[in-house]
C-alpha positions as CSV (number, residue, x, y, z in Angstrom):
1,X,24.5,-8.2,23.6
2,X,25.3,-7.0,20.2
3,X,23.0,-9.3,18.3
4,X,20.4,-8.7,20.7
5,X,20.1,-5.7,20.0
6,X,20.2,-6.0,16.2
7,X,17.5,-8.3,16.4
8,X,15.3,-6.2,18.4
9,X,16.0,-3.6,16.2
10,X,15.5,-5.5,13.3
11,X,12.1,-7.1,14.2
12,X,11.0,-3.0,14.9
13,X,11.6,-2.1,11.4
14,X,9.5,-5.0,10.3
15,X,6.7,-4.4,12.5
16,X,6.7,-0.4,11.5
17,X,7.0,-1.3,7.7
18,X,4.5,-4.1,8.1
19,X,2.3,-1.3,9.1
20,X,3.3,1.6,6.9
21,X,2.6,-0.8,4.1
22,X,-0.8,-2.7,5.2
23,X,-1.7,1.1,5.3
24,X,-1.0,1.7,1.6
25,X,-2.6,-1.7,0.8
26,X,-5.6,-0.4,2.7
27,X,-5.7,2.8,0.7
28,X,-5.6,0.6,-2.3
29,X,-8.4,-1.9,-1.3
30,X,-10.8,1.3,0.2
31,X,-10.4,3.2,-3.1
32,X,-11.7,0.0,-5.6
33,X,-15.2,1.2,-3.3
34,X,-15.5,4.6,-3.9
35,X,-17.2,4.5,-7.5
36,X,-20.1,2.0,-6.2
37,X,-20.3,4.1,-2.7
38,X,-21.0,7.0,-5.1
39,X,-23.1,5.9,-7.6
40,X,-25.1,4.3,-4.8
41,X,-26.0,7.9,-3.5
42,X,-29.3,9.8,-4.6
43,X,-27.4,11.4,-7.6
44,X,-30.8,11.2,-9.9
45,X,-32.5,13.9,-7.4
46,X,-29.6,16.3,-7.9
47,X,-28.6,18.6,-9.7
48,X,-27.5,18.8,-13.0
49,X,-23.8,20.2,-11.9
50,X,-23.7,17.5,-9.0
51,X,-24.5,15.1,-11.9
52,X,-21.5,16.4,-14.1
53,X,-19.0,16.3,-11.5
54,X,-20.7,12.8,-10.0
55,X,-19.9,11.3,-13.1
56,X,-16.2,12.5,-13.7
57,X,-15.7,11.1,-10.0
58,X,-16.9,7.8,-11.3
59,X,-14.5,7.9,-14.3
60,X,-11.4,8.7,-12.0
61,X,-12.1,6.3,-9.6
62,X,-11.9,3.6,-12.3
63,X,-8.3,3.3,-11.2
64,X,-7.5,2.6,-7.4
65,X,-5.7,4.8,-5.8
66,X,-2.2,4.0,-5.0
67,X,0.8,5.5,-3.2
68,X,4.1,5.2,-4.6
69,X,7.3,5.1,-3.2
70,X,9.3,7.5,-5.3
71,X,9.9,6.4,-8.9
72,X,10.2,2.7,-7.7
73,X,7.1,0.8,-6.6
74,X,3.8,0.8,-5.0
75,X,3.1,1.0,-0.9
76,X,1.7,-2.0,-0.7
77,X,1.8,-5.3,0.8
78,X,3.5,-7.1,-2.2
79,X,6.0,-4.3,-2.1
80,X,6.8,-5.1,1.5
81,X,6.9,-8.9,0.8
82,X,9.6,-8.3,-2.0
83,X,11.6,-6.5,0.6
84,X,11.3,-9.0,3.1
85,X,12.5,-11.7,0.2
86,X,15.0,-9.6,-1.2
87,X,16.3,-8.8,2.8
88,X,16.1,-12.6,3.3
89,X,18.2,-13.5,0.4
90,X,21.1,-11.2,1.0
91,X,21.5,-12.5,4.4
92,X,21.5,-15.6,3.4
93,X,24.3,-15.1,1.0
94,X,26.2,-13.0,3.5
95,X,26.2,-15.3,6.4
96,X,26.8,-18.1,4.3
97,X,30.5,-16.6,3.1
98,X,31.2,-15.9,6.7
99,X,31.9,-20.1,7.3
């Protein structure tokens, strides 16, 4: 009944990772978009302000946009697949001192 549970419990935390971290993959693949999506507005009828501003958006969304887990890594799905690894590994090892 033990390990039943374990594993239950264990499959939940990968399913509600799996999702926390497609989310931050998602955030990252969206935001590569957001320079073209702008540029591809009718910024030549506006302003000169809108232009300014237009422009600097451009330039900072050169980058993509990423969330980070502390001071350690990205949220992404790399990030998740390393934990999943690294999670597999260390079982590994300890059920293979247990006999």
């Amino acid at each position: 009944m033990a390990i039943l549970f374990a594993l239950s419990m264990l499959s939940l935390t990968c399913v509600r990772d799996y999702y926390i971290y497609n989310s931050g993959s998602e955030v990252i693949f969206l935001s590569w978009g957001l320079g073209d999506s702008a540029f591809e507005t009718d910024w030549y009828r506006q302003s000169r302000h809108f232009k300014f501003m237009l422009q600097f958006f451009i330039q900072r969304t050169q980058k993509p946009l990423k969330l980070k887990i502390g001071p350690f890594t990205d949220l992404s799905l790399a990030a998740f697949l390393s934990i999943l690894r690294a999670t597999y590994t260390y079982l590994t090892i300890v059920t293979g001192f247990d006999g």
